[in-house]
C-alpha positions as a Markdown table, in Angstrom:
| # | Residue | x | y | z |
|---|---|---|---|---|
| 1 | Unk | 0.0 | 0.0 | 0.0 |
| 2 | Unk | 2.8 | 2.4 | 1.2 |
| 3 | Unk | 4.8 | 1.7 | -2.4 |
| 4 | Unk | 1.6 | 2.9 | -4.4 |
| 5 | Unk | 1.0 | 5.7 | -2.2 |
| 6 | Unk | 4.5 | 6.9 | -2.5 |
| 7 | Unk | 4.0 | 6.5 | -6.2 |
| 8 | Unk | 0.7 | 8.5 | -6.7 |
| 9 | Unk | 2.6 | 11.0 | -4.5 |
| 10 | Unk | 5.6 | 11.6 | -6.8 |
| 11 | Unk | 3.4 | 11.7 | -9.7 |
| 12 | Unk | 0.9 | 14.3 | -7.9 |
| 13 | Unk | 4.4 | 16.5 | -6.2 |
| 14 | Unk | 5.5 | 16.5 | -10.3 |
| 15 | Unk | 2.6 | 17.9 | -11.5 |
| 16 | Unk | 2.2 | 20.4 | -8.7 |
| 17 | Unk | 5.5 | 21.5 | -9.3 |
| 18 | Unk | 5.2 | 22.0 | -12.9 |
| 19 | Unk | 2.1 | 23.7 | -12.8 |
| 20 | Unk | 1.5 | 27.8 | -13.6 |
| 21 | Unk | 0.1 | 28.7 | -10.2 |
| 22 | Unk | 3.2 | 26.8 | -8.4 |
| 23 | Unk | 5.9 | 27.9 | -10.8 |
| 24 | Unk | 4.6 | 31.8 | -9.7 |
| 25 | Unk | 4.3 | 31.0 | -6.5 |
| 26 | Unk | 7.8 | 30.0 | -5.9 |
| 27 | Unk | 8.8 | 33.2 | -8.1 |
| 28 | Unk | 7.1 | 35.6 | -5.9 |
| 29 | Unk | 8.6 | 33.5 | -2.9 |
| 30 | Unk | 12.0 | 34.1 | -4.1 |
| 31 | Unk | 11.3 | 38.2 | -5.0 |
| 32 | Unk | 10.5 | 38.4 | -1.4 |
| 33 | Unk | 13.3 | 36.8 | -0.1 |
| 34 | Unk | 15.5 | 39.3 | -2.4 |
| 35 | Unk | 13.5 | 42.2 | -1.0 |
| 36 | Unk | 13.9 | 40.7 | 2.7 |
| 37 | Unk | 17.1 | 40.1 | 2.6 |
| 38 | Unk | 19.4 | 41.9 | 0.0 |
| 39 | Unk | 19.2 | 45.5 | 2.3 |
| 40 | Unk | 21.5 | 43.3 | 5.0 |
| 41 | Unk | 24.2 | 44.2 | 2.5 |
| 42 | Unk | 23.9 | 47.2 | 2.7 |
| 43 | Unk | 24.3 | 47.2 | 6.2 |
| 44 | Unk | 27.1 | 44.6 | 6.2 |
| 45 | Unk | 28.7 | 47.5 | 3.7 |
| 46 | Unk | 28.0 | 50.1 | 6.5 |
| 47 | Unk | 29.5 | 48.2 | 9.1 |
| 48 | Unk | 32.2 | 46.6 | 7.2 |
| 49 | Unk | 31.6 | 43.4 | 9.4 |
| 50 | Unk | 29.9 | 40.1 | 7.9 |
| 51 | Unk | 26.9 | 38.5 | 9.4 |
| 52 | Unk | 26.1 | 35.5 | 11.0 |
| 53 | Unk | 24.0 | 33.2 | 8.7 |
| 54 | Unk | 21.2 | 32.9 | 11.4 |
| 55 | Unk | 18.7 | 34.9 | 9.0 |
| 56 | Unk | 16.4 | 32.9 | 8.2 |
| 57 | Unk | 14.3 | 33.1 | 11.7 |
| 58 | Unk | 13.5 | 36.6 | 10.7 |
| 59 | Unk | 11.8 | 36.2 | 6.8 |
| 60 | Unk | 8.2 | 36.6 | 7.9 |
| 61 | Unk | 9.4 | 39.1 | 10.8 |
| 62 | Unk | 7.2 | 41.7 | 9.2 |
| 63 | Unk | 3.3 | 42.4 | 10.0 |
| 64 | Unk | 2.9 | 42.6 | 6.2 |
| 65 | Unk | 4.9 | 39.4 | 5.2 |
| 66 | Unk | 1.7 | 37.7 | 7.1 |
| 67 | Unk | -0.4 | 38.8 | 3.9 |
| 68 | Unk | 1.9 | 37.5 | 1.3 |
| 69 | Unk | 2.7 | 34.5 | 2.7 |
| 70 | Unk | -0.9 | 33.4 | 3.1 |
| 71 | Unk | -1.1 | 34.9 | -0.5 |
| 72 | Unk | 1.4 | 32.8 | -1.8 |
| 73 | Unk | 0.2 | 30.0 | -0.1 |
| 74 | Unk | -3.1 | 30.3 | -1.8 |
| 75 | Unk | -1.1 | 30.2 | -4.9 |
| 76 | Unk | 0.7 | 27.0 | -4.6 |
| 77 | Unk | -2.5 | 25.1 | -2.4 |
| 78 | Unk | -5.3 | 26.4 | -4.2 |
| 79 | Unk | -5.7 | 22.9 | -6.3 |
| 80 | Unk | -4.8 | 20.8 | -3.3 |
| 81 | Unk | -6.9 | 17.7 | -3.7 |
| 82 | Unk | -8.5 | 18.2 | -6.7 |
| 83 | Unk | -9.4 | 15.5 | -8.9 |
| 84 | Unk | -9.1 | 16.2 | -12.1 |
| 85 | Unk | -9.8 | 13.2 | -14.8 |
| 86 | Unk | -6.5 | 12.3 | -14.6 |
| 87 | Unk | -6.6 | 12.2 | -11.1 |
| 88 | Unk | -9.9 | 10.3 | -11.3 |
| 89 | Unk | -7.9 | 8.1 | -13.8 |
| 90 | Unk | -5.1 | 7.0 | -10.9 |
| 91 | Unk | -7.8 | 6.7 | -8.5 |
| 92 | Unk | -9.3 | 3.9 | -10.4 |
| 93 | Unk | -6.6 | 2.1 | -11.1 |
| 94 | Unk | -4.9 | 2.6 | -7.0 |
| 95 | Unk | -7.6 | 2.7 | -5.1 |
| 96 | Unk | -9.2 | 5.7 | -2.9 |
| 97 | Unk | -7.1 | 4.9 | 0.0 |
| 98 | Unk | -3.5 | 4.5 | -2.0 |
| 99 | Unk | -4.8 | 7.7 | -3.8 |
| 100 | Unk | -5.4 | 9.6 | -0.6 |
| 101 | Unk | -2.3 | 8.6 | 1.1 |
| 102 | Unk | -0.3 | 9.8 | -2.0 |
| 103 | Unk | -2.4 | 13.2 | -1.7 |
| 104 | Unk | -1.0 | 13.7 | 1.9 |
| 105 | Unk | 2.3 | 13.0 | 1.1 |
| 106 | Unk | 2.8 | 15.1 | -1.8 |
| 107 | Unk | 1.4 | 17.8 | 0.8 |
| 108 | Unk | 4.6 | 17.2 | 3.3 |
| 109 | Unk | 6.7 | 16.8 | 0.0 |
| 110 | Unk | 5.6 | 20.0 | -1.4 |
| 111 | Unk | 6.2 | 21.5 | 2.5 |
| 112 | Unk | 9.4 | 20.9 | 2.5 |
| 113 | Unk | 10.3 | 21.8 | -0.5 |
| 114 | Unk | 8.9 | 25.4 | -0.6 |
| 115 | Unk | 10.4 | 26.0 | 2.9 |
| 116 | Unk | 14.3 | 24.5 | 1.8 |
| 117 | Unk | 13.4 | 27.6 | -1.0 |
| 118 | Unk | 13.1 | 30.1 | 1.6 |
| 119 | Unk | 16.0 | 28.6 | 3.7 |
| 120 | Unk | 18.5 | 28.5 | 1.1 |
| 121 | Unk | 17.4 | 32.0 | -0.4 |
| 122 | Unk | 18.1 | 33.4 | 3.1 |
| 123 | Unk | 21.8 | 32.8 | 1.6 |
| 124 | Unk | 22.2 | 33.4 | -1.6 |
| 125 | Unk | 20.7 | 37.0 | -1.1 |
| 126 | Unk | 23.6 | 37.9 | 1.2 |
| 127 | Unk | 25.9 | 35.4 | 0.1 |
| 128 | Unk | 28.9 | 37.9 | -0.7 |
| 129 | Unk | 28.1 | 39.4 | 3.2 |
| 130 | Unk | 28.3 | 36.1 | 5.4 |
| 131 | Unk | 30.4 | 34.9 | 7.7 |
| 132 | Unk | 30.4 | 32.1 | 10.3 |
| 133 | Unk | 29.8 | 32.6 | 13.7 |
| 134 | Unk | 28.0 | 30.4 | 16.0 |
| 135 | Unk | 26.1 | 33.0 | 18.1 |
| 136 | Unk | 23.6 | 36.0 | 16.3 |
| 137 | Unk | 26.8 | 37.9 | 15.2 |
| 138 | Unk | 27.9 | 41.6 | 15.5 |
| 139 | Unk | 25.0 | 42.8 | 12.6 |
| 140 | Unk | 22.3 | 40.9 | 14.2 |
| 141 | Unk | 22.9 | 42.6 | 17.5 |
| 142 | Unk | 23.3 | 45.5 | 16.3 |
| 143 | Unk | 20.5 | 45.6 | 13.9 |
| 144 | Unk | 18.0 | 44.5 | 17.6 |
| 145 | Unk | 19.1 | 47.7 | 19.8 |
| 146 | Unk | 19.3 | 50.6 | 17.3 |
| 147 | Unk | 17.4 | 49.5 | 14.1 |
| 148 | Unk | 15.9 | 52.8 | 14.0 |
| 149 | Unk | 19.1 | 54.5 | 14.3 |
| 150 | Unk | 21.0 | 53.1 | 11.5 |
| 151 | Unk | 18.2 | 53.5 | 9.0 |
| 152 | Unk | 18.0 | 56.9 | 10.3 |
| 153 | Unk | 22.0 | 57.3 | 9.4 |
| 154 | Unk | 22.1 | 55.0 | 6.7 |
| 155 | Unk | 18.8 | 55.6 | 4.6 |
| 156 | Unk | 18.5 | 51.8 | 3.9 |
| 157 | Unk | 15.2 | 50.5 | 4.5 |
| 158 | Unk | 14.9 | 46.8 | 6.4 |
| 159 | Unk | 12.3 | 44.6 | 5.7 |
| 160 | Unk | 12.8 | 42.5 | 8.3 |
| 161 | Unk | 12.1 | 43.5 | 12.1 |
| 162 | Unk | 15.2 | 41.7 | 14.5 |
| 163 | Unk | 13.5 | 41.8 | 18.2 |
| 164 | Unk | 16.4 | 42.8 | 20.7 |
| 165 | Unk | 14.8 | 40.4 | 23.7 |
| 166 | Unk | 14.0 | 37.8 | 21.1 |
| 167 | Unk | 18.0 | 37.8 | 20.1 |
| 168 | Unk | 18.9 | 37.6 | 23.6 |
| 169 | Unk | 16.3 | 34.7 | 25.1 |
| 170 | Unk | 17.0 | 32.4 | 22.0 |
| 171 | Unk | 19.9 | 30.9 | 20.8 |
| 172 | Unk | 20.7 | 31.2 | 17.2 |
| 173 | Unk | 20.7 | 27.4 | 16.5 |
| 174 | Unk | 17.3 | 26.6 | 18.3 |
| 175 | Unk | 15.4 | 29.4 | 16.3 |
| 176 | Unk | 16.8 | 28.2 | 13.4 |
| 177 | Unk | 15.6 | 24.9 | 13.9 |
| 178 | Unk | 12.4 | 26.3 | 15.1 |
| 179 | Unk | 11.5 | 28.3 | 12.2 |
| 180 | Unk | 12.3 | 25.8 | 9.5 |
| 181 | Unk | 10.0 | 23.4 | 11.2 |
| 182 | Unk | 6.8 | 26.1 | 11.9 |
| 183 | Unk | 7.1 | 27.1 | 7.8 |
| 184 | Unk | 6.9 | 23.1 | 7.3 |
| 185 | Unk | 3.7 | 22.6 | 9.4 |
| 186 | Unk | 2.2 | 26.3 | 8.1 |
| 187 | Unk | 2.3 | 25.3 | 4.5 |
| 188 | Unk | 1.2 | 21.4 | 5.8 |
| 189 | Unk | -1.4 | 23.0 | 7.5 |
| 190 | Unk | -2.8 | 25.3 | 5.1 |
| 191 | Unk | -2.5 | 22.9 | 2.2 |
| 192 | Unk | -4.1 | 20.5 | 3.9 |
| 193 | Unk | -6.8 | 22.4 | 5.2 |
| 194 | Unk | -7.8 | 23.8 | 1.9 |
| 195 | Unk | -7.7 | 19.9 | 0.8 |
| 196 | Unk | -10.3 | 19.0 | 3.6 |
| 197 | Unk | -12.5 | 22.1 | 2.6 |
| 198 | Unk | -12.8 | 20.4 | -0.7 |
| 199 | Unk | -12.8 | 17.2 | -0.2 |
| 200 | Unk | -15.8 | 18.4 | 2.2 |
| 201 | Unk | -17.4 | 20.4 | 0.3 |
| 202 | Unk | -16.4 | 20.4 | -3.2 |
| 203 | Unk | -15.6 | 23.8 | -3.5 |
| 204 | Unk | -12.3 | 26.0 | -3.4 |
| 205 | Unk | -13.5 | 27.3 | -0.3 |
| 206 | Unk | -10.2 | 26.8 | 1.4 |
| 207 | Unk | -8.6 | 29.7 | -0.3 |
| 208 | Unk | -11.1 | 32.0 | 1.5 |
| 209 | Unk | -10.6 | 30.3 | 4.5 |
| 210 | Unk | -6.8 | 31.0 | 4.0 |
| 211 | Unk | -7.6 | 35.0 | 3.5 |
| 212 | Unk | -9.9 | 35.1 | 6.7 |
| 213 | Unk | -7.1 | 33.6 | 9.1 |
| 214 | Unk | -4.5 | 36.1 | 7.0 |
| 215 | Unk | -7.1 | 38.8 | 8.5 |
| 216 | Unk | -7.6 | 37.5 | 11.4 |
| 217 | Unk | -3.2 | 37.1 | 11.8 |
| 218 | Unk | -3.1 | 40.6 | 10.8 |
| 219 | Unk | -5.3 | 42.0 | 13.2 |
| 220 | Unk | -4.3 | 40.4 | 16.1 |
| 221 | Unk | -1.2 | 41.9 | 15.4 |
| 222 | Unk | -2.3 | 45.4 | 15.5 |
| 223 | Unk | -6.0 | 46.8 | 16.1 |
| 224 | Unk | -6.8 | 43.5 | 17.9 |
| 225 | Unk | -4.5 | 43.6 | 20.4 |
| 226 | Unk | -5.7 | 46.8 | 21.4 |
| 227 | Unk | -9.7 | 45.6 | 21.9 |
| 228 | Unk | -8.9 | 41.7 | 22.7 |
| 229 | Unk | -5.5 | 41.7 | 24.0 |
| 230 | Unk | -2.8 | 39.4 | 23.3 |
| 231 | Unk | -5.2 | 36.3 | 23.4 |
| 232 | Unk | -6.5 | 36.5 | 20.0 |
| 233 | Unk | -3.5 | 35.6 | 18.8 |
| 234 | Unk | -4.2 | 32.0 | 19.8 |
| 235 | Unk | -6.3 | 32.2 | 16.9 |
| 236 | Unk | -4.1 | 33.6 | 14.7 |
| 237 | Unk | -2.3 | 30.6 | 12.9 |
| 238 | Unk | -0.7 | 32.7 | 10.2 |
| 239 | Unk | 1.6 | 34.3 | 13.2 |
| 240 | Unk | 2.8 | 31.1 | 14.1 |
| 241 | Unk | 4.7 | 31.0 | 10.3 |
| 242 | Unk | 7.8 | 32.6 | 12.6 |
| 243 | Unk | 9.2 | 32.1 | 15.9 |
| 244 | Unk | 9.0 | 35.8 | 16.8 |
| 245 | Unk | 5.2 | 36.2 | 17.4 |
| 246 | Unk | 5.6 | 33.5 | 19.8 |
| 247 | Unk | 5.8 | 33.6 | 23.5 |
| 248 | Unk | 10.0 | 32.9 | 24.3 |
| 249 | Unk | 9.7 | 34.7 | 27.8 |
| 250 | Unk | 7.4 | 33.4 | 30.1 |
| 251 | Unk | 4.7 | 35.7 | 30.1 |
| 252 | Unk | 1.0 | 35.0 | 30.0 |
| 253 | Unk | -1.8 | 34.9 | 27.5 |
| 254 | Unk | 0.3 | 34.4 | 24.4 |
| 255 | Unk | 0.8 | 31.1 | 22.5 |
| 256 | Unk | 4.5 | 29.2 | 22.9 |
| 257 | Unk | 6.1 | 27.5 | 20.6 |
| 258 | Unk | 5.0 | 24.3 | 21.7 |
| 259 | Unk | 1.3 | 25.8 | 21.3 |
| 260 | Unk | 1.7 | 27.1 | 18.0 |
| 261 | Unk | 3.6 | 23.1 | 16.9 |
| 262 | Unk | 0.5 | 21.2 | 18.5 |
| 263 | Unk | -1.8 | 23.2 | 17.2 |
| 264 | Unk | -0.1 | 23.4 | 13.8 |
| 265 | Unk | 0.2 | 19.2 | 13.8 |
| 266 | Unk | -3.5 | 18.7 | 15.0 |
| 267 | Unk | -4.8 | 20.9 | 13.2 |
| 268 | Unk | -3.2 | 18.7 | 10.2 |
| 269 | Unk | -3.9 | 15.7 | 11.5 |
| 270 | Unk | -7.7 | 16.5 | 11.9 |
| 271 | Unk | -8.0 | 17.8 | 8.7 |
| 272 | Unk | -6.1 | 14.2 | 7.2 |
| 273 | Unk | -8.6 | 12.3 | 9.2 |
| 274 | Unk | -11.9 | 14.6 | 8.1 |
| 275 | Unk | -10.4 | 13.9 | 4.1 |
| 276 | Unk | -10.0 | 10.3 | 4.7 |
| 277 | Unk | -13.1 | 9.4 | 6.0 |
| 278 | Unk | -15.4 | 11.8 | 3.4 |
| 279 | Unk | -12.9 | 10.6 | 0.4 |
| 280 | Unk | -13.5 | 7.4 | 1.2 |
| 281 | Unk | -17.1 | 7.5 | 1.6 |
| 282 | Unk | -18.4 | 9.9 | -1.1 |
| 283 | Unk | -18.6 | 11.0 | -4.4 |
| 284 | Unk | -15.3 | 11.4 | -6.2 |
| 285 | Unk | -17.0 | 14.0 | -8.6 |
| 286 | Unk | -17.9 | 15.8 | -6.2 |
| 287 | Unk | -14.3 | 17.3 | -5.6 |
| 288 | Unk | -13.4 | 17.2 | -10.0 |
| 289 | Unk | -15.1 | 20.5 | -10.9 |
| 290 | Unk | -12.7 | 22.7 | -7.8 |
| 291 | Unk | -15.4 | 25.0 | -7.1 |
């Protein structure tokens, strides 16, 4: 069973991959990363002092980032389970139950895929500027107490926000680790969910899904916080895309990281089990036409 899975998986990951809406997904994904990241060289110019390569914890660092990564996630999910005739074609000849386990693992496939993207981008745009070092570096540092002051001096604009208590609770190694695997689970979770949605329903209803929880992330972050206190933002999946918005010091009403992965994984495995049981039960043609 596990062989024909893998199989319907490869062939499903190879047609996502080459496919319009992925191909420009992974293009704006890589624009982003350029427009994150390539400013550090300017400030590695500035300083004339490389910088540690412990970047990568700090991608979706910006409130705005929260919009374009649910945006590009809706790009390169949007036809997650969909069963197209040729899809209907493997079905018959695998089985529901091979097909649907192939479905879910192209979803952790295609996870890790887009996330070792971001990672290695987080290089190659400042390639020419790193350097080793094992803690945050002198950059990093400096960049978390006076941000504001060397884009005052400097006129370069950051689009990446490095929190000074955050650089000082966590060590650069575990929030490395940390946000490579919260990307995985975020695009897991939101490709799967908008997989359940049609499965479920037969419609593309998981993209809108996908925009509300961007809202809801967004808010949370700013207006929310100010009517409903931190707390909402134990609704706010999007947030948990990077270790910063999570609770590292011990205080109260905010989700830690071991919140944000439990919630992340259930969340996935519920929406697995929801697929799995209404696949298996109902109407295949119900999920062909994508809303």
């Amino acid at each position: 069973m596990f062989k024909v899975s893998w199989k319907v998986a490869v062939i499903t990951f190879r047609r996502w991959l080459l496919s319009s809406k992925t191909v420009f997904g992974l293009v704006l994904l890589i624009m982003f990363s350029y427009v994150t990241y390539s400013p550090l060289n300017d400030v590695v110019r500035y300083f004339g002092v490389k910088i540690s390569p412990w970047i990568f914890s700090f991608f979706l660092s910006f409130d705005r980032m929260i919009v374009v990564n649910a945006g590009i996630m809706m790009l390169l999910y949007s036809d997650a389970f969909l069963v197209d005739a040729y899809s209907h074609s493997m079905i018959v000849r695998c089985g529901r139950t091979a097909y649907l386990g192939g479905q879910i693992l192209s979803i952790i496939l295609s996870s890790l895929l887009v996330t070792a993207i971001a990672f290695i981008c987080s290089f190659i745009m400042v390639l020419p500027s790193i350097g080793w070092d094992k803690d945050w570096g002198t950059v990093i540092h400096t960049l978390s107490n006076h941000t504001g002051d060397i884009v005052q001096k400097t006129g370069i604009q950051l689009s990446l926000v490095i929190g000074e208590i955050y650089v000082r609770t966590v060590t650069p190694l575990v929030s490395t680790l940390m946000a490579l695997l919260l990307m995985i689970l975020s695009n897991a979770f939101s490709s799967s969910m908008v997989g359940c949605l049609r499965v479920m329903t037969g419609k593309a209803y998981g993209t809108v899904i996908l925009g509300i929880l961007a809202f809801i992330s967004m808010f949370s972050r700013d207006l929310g916080q100010l009517v409903f206190g931190t707390s909402l933002l134990y609704f706010a999946p999007m947030t948990w895309a990077t270790p910063l918005y999570l609770n590292w010091y011990g205080t109260e009403h905010e989700p830690t990281p071991a919140y944000a992965v439990c919630a992340l994984a259930g969340c996935i495995l519920v929406f697995c089990i929801l697929s799995s049981i209404r696949f298996r039960h109902g109407d295949i043609y119900d999920q062909e036409t994508g809303g």
